[in-house]
N, C-alpha and C positions, 0 to 999 in steps of 0.2 A: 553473857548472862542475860536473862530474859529480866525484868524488876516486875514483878508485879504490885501495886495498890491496891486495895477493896477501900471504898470511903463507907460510909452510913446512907447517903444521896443523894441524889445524881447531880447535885448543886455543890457540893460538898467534897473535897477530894484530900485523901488522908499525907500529910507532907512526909517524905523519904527524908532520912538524914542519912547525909554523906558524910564522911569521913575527911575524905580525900579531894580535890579537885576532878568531879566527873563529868563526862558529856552525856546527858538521855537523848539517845534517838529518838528516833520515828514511832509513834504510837503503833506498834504492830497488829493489834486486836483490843476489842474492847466489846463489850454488854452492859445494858442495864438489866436491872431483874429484880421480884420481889423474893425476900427470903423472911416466914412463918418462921418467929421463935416465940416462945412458952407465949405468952398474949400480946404479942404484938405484929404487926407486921413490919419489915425493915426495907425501904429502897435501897438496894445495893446496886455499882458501878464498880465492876473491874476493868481497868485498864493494865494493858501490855506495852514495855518499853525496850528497845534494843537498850541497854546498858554495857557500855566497855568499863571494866575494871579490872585492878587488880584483887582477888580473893579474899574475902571479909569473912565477920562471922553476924548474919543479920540476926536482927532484935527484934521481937515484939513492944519492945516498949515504947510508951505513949499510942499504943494505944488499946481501947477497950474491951473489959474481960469478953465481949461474944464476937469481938474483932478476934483476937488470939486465941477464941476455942476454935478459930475458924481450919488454924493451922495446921497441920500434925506433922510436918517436919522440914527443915529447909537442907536444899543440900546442891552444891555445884556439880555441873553436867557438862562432860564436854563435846558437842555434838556428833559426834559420831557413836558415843554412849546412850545419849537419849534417842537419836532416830533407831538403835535395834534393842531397846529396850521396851519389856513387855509392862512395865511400870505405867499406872492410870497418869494422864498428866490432865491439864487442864487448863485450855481447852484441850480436844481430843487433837488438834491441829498441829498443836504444840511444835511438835519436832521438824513438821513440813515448814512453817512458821522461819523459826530460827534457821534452817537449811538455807528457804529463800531469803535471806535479810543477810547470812554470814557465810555462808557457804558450806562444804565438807556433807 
């Protein structure tokens, strides 16, 4: 599984809860970027993590409502799914991404 973070800025970085005892990899990909919402403007930082686990059901919670408008749905991928799948991911690199880091 890929984990992704978005914080608020680039100083700033939103904490994962785990469950279980997990190892994060290797930062696989990452951007900073600004993102226009209603009158503000927001420094956003995504970071990309190899993550091994066993199959959760991830939360939005803790954190804030235009953190979780961000989302529109979560859902496990097992690579050979995601690299021939016509589904937008993001980044667009996505599934080359996880190929090179996991293999399949």
């Amino acid at each position: 599984m890929v984990c992704h973070t978005r914080s608020r800025s680039a100083s700033a970085s939103s904490p994962t809860q785990v469950t279980k005892p997990t190892e994060i990899g290797a930062e696989i990909w990452g951007r900073t970027f600004e993102v226009h919402h209603e009158d503000r403007v927001v420094q956003a930082r995504e970071r990309y993590f190899l993550v091994r686990c066993e199959p959760f059901t991830p939360s939005t919670e803790g954190l804030e409502a235009l953190q979780r408008s961000w989302f529109r749905a979560f859902r496990w991928w097992h690579v050979t799914e995601l690299s021939s799948s016509s589904a937008r991911t993001s980044p667009d690199s996505l599934p080359a991404l996880v190929r090179q880091h996991v293999g399949g």
